[in-house]
C-alpha positions, 0 to 999 in steps of 0.5 A, spaced: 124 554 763 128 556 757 126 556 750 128 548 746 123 544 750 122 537 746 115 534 747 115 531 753 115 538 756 124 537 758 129 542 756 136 541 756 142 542 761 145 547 759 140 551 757 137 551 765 145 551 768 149 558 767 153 555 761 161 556 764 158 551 770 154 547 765 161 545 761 165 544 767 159 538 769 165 533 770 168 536 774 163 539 779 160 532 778 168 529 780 169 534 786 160 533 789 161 526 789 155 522 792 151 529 792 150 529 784 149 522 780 148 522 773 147 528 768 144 535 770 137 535 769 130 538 772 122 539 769 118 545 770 112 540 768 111 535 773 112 534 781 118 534 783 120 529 788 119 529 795 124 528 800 122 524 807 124 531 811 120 535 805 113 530 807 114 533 815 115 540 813 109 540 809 105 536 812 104 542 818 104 548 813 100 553 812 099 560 808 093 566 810 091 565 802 091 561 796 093 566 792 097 572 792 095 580 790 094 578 782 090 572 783 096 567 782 095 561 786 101 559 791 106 554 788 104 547 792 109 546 799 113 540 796 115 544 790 118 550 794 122 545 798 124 541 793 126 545 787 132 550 789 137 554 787 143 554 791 148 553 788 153 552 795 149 545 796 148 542 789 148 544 782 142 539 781 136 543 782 132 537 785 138 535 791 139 541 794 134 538 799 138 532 800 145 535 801 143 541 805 139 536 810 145 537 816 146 544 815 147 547 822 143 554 822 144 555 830 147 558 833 147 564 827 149 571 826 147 576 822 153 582 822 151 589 819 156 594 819 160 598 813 158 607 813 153 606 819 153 610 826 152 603 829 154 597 827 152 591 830 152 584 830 145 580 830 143 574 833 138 571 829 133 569 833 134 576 836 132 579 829 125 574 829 123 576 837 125 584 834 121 585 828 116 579 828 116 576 821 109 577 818 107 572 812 108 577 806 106 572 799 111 574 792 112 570 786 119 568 785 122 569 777 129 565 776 132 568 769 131 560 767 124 562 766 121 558 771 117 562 777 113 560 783 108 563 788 111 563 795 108 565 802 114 567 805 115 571 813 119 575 813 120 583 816 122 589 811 129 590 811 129 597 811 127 597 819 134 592 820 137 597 817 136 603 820 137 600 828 144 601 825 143 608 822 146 609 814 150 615 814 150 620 808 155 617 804 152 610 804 149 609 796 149 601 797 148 595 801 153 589 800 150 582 802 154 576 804 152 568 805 156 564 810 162 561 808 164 554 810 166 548 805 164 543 810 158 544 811 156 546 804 160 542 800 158 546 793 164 551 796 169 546 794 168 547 786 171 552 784 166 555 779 164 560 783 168 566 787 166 564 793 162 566 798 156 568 794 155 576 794 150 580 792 148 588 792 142 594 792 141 601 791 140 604 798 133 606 796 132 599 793 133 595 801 130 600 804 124 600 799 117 596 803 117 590 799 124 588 800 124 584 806 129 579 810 126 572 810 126 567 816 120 563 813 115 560 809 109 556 808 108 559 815 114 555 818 122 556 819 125 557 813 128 549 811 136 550 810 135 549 801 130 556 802 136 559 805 136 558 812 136 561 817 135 568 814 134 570 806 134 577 802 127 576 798 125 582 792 120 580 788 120 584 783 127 582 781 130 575 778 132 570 783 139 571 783 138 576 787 135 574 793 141 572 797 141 566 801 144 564 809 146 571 810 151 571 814 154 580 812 151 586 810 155 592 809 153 599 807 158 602 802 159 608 798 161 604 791 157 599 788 158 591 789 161 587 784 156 581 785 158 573 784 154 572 778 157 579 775 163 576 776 162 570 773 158 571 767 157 579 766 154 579 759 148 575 762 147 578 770 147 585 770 147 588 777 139 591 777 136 584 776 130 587 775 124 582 772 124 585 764 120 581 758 123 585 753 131 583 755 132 576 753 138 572 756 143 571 752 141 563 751 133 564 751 128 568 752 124 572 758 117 574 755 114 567 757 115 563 764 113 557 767 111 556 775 113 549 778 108 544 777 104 547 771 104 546 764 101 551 762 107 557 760 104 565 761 107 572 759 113 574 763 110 581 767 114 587 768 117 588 774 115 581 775 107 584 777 110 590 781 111 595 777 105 599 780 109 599 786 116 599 784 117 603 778 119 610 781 125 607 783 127 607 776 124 613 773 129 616 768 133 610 767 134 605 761 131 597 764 134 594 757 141 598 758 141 597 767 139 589 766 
């Protein structure tokens, strides 16, 4: 979480919601009606509450470990599930569950295209029956610094990506979460440029750690996580891990995200997990993990250094944020 924490371990509104939505709060609370009641608060410190759906969900879930690679143990199910970033659904990052509870994620197409040689459209159950989503477990680090462990399934982009073959001229990939205000009633606030977008370097979406999610905890993936298929890159910061894709194009130039356009100075196209470069309104060298106290040393490239940081050789990670 975010530096200023009182003594009973809960910090301040705008210090966990990007500043421009965290002072237009009356007027998201206006346009969200039932799904927000009072202020826009949340603790990284104690459990978090559990919805009704959260209890079937976990009830039957499970992962092949208890850690992940560096020993860090998973993040309790009803904690994934019912702390959620996305934005579409709710501000509030506690009733994302509840607002997204009647999402309708079947039927669902994935449509890949932009320099490609074969463009194509996929159904989603068609991708899980084609690359069989494996359990891979990554830690998740949000730029609030607060992070989790979560065992996610999942299937490396990279083999979507050239079933559709990538031509020579194709530098970056452009990704792009369905857009329907019915259904995601956060749509309706103009807050955000909606739908959400986000983008790679080629080699960073065709790297082996870059995966597309349809899971975790060894289930589908429930509608708050992103459903039915999200982008998940563990060395990076949240914000880059697109949700409910619904587009991905292949471009020459690169993408201008959502977040580049709504707060520039904060959310640099790289996104890559670096201690040393504080956000603007707290700092990254220390992170929390969801359901603990203790707080520890934010890790280069998020712990992944060893496998990722070839992708940057050359480069200035305090400029390129």
């Amino acid at each position: 979480m975010g530096e200023g924490e009182n003594l009973m371990g809960k910090i301040h509104s705008h210090e966990i919601t990007p500043e421009h939505i965290y002072f237009s709060r009356r007027k998201f609370i206006a346009g969200m009606g039932a799904l927000v009641a009072g202020t826009i608060l949340s603790s990284a410190c104690r459990p978090q509450k559990i919805t009704p759906e959260g209890t079937g969900f976990c009830a039957g879930a499970a992962a092949s470990a208890s850690t992940d690679e560096l020993g860090a143990k998973l993040t309790p199910c009803n904690d994934v599930i019912n702390y959620n970033n996305f934005y579409e659904f709710s501000f509030d990052k506690e009733d994302v569950g509840d607002a997204a509870k009647n999402f309708k994620t079947s039927p669902w197409t994935v449509t890949v295209g932009g320099m490609v040689n074969k463009p194509r459209t996929f159904d989603i159950d068609e991708l899980v029956r084609r690359f069989s989503p494996e359990e891979r477990i990554y830690r998740m680090r949000c730029v609030e610094a607060w992070s989790m462990v979560i065992p996610w399934l999942g299937f490396p982009l990279g083999k979507l990506l050239k079933e559709v073959e990538p031509q020579s001229r194709a530098k970056y990939v452009r990704f792009e979460t369905l857009y329907n205000p019915e259904q995601m009633p956060g749509q309706k606030i103009d807050l955000l440029a909606w739908p959400y977008v986000e983008g790679l370097r080629l080699d960073e979406a065709m790297y082996n750690l870059t995966i597309l999610s349809t899971g975790l905890y060894g289930k589908p993936l429930p509608a708050q996580n992103g459903a039915p298929v999200r982008l998940v890159l563990p060395w990076k910061y949240g914000f880059k891990n697109i949700k409910s894709i619904v587009k991905i194009d292949l471009v020459e130039e690169m993408p201008v995200s959502t977040w580049a356009v709504a707060q520039p100075q904060e959310y640099g196209f790289y996104a890559n997990v670096n201690p040393e470069v504080d956000h603007p309104r707290w700092s990254q060298a220390s992170e929390r993990r969801i359901g603990e106290l203790a707080r520890a040393k934010t890790l280069m490239l998020n712990g992944y250094g060893n496998e990722v940081a070839q992708l940057y050789t050359g480069m200035d990670l305090t400029k390129f944020y």
